[in-house]
C-alpha positions as CSV (number, residue, x, y, z in Angstrom):
1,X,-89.6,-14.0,-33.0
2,X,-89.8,-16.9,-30.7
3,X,-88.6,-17.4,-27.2
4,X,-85.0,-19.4,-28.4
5,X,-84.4,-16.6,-31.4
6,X,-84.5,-13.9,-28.8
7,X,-82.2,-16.2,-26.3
8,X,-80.0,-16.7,-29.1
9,X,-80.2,-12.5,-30.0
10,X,-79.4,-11.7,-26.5
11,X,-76.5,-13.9,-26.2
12,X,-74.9,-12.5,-28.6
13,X,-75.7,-8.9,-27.8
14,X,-73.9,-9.5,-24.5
15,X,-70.8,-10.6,-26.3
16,X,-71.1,-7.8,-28.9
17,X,-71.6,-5.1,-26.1
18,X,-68.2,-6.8,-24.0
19,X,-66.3,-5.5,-26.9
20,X,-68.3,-2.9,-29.2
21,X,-68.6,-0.7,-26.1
22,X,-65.1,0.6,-26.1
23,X,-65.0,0.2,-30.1
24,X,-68.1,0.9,-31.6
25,X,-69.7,-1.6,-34.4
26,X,-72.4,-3.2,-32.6
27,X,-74.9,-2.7,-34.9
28,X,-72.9,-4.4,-37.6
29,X,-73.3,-7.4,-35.6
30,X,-76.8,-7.4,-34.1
31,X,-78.8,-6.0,-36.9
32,X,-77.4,-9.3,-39.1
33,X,-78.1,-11.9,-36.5
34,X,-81.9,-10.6,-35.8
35,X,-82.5,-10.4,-39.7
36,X,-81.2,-13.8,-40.0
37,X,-83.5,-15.1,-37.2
38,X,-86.6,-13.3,-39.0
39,X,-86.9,-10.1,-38.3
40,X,-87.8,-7.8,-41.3
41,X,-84.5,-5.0,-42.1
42,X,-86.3,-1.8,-40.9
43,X,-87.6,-3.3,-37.6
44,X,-84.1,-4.8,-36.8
45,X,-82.7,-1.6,-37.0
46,X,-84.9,-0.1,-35.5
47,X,-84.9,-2.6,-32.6
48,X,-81.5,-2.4,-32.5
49,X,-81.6,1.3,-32.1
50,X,-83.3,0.8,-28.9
51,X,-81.3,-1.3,-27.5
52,X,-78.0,0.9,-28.2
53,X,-79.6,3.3,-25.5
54,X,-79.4,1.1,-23.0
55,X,-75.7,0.2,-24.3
56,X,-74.3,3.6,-25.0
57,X,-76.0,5.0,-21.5
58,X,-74.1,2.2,-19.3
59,X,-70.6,2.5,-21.3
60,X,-71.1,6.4,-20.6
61,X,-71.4,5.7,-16.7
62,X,-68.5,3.4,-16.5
63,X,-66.2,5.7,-18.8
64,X,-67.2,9.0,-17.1
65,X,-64.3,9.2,-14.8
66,X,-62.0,9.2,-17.9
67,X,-62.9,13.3,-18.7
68,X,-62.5,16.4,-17.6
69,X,-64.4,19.5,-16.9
70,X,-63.6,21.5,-19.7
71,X,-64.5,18.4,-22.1
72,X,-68.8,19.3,-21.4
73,X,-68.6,22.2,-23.2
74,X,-67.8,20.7,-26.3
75,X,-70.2,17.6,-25.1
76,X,-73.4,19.5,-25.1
77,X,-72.9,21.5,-28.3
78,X,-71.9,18.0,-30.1
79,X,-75.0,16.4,-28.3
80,X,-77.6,18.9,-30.1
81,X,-75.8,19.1,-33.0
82,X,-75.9,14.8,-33.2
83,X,-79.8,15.1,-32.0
84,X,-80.7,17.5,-35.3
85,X,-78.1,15.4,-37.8
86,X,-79.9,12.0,-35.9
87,X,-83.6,13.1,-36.8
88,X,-82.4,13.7,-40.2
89,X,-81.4,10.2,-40.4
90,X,-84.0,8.3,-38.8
91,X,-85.9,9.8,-41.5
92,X,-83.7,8.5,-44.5
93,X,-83.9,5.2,-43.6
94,X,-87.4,4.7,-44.3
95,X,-86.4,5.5,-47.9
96,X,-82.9,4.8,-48.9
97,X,-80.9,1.3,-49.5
98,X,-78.4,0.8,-47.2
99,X,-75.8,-1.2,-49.1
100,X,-74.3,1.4,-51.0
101,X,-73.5,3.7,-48.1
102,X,-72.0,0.6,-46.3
103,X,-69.3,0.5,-49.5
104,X,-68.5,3.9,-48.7
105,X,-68.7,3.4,-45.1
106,X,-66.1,0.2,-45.1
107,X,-63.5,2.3,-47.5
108,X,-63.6,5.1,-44.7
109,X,-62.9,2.5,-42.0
110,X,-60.2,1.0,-43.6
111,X,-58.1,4.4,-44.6
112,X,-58.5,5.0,-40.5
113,X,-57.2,1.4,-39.6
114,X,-54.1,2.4,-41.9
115,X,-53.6,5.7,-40.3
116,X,-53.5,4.4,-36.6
117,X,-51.1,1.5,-38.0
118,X,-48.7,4.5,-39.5
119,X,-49.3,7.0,-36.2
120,X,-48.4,4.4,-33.3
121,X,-49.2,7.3,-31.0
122,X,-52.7,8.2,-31.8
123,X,-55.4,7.7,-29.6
124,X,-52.7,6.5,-26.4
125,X,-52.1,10.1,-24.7
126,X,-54.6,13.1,-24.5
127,X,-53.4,16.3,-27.2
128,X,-53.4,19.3,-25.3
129,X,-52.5,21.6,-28.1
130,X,-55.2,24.5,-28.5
131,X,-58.1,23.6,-31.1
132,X,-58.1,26.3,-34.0
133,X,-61.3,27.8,-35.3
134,X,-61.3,25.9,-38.3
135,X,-60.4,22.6,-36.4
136,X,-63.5,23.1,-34.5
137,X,-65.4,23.7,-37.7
138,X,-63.9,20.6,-39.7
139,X,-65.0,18.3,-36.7
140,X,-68.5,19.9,-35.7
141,X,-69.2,19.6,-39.6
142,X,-67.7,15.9,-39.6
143,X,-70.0,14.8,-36.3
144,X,-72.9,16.3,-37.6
145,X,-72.6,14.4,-41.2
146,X,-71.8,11.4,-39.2
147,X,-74.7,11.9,-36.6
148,X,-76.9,11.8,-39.9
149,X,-75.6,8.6,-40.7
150,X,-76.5,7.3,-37.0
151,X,-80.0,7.7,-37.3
152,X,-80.1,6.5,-40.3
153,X,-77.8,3.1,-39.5
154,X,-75.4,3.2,-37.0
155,X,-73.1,0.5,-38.2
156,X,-69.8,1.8,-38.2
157,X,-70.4,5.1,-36.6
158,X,-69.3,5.2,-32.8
159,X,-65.9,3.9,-34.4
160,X,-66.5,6.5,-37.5
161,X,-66.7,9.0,-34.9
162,X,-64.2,8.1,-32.3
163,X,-61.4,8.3,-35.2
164,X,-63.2,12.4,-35.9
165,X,-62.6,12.9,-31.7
166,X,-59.1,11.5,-31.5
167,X,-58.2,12.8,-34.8
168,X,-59.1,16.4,-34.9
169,X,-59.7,17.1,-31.2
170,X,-56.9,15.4,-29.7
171,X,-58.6,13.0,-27.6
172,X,-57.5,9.2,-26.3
173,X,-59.5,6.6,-26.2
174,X,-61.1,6.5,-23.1
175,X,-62.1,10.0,-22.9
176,X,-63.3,9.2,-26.8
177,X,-65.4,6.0,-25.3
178,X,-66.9,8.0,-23.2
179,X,-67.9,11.0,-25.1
180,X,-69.3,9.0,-28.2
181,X,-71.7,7.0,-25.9
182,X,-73.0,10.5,-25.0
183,X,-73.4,11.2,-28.6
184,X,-74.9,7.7,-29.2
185,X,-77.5,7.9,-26.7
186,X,-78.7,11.3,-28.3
187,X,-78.3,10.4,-31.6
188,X,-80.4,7.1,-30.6
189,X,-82.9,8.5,-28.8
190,X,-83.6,11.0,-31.7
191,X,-83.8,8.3,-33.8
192,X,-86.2,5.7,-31.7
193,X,-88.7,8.6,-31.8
194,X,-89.3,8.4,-35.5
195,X,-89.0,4.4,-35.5
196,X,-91.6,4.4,-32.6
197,X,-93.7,6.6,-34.5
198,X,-93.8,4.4,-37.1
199,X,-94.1,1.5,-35.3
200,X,-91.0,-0.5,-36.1
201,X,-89.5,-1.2,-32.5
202,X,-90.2,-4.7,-31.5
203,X,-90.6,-4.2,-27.5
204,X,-90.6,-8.0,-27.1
205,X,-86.8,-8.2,-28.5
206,X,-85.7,-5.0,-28.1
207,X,-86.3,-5.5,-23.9
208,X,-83.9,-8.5,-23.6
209,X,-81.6,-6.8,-26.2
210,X,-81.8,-3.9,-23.7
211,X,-80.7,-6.1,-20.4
212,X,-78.2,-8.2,-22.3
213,X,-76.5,-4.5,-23.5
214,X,-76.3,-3.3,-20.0
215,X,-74.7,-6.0,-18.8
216,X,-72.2,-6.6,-21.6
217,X,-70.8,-2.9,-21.3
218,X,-70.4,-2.8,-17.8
219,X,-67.9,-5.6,-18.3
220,X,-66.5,-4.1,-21.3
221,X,-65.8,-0.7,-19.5
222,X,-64.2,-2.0,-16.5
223,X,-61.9,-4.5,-18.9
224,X,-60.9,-1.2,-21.1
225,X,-60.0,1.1,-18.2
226,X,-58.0,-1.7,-16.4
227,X,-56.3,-2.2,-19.8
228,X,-55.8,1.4,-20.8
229,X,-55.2,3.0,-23.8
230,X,-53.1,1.0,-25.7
231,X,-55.0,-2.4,-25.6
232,X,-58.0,-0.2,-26.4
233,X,-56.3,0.8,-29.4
234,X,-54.9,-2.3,-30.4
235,X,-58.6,-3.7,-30.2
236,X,-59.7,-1.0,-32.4
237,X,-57.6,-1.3,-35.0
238,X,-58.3,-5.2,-35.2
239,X,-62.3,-4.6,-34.7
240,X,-62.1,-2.0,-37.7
241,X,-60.2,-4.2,-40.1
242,X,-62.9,-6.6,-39.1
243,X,-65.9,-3.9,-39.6
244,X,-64.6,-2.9,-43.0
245,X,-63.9,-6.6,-44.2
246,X,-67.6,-7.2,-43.3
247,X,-69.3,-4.3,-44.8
248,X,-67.4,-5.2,-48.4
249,X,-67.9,-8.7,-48.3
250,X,-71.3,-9.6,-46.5
């Protein structure tokens, strides 16, 4: 890839980042643009992987203020749980087709875009209600299926996963933005050592890719928090309309 198609990657990894940091997505947006400016499937993925470290780390340091104590209990046993489901992943995609899982994929994101338009109150204020056993159990079982899907894509699953958080564990949307980067930077980490292995990071991209991710979060984060919950939430819904819409039709 030459010097302008990594410019032109960059600049709109920055803009992705701005908004796909409190939403999730990215990758439905980067991993396009680098195939269309040459880069074979598996190595933009790949690439793209890497550079989601760099984004999902910074969004984690600008949201960390929005949890609480009790919330790194559940952090750390979702973190090794999403580094197993991740490897398992990583793996798959150097042997399955994408596109049908991305049908599935877009059907799931539009059935949560309908139920935040029928619940006006999900995702604004934190549920304190106890968590029963089998709560836990439906959403450890639900992050590790997703963190499988993670390694293997990533499209669609920080906002896959932020609907599992808010839905069965009661959480808003900051406190989700920050706990999914946590996941993400696991689950991508896990991941980047089976592309690496294989050799299909491109360093040269991925670097700027990198830069242009750290900077595009930390101005995502600091819009989000000064906006809250609801604005969050209102971006959401409109980014997963737009998620699900692209993952049918292109």
């Amino acid at each position: 890839m030459d010097i302008t198609a990594i410019l032109i990657a960059s600049l709109v990894c920055f803009i992705v980042s701005t908004v796909c940091v409190s939403t999730g997505g990215a990758s439905l947006i980067v991993v396009p643009v680098l195939i269309w400016l040459g880069m074979v499937s598996k190595e933009a993925v790949a690439t793209n992987m890497f550079a989601l470290i760099f984004l999902s780390a910074s969004g984690a340091f600008g949201f960390r203020k929005q949890v609480k104590l009790n919330h790194y209990k559940m952090i750390a046993i979702f973190s090794i749980l999403t580094v197993c489901a991740s490897l398992i992943g990583a793996n798959l995609v150097l042997f399955i087709d994408a596109e049908i899982l991305k049908k599935v994929i877009a059907v799931m994101i539009f059935l949560i875009a309908g139920s935040f338009l029928l619940k006006k109150d999900l995702g604004i204020h934190e549920n304190n209600d106890k968590i029963s056993k089998m709560r836990f159990f439906i959403g450890a079982l639900l992050i590790f299926i997703l963190g499988i899907y993670g390694g293997f894509f990533s499209g669609g699953y920080v906002t896959l996963l932020s609907y599992v958080l808010i839905a069965t564990f009661g959480l808003n949307f900051l406190q989700t933005a920050f706990i999914t980067k946590v996941f993400n930077i696991f689950s991508s980490l896990a991941a980047c050592v089976i592309f690496y292995h294989h050799g299909l990071i491109d360093f040269s991209v991925g670097l700027p890719l990198a830069f242009s991710s750290v900077l595009g979060a930390f101005m995502g984060t600091k819009l989000a928090i000064t906006k809250g919950n609801v604005w969050v939430r209102n971006l959401f819904i409109i980014f997963v309309i737009a998620l699900g819409i692209k993952l049918i039709a292109f």
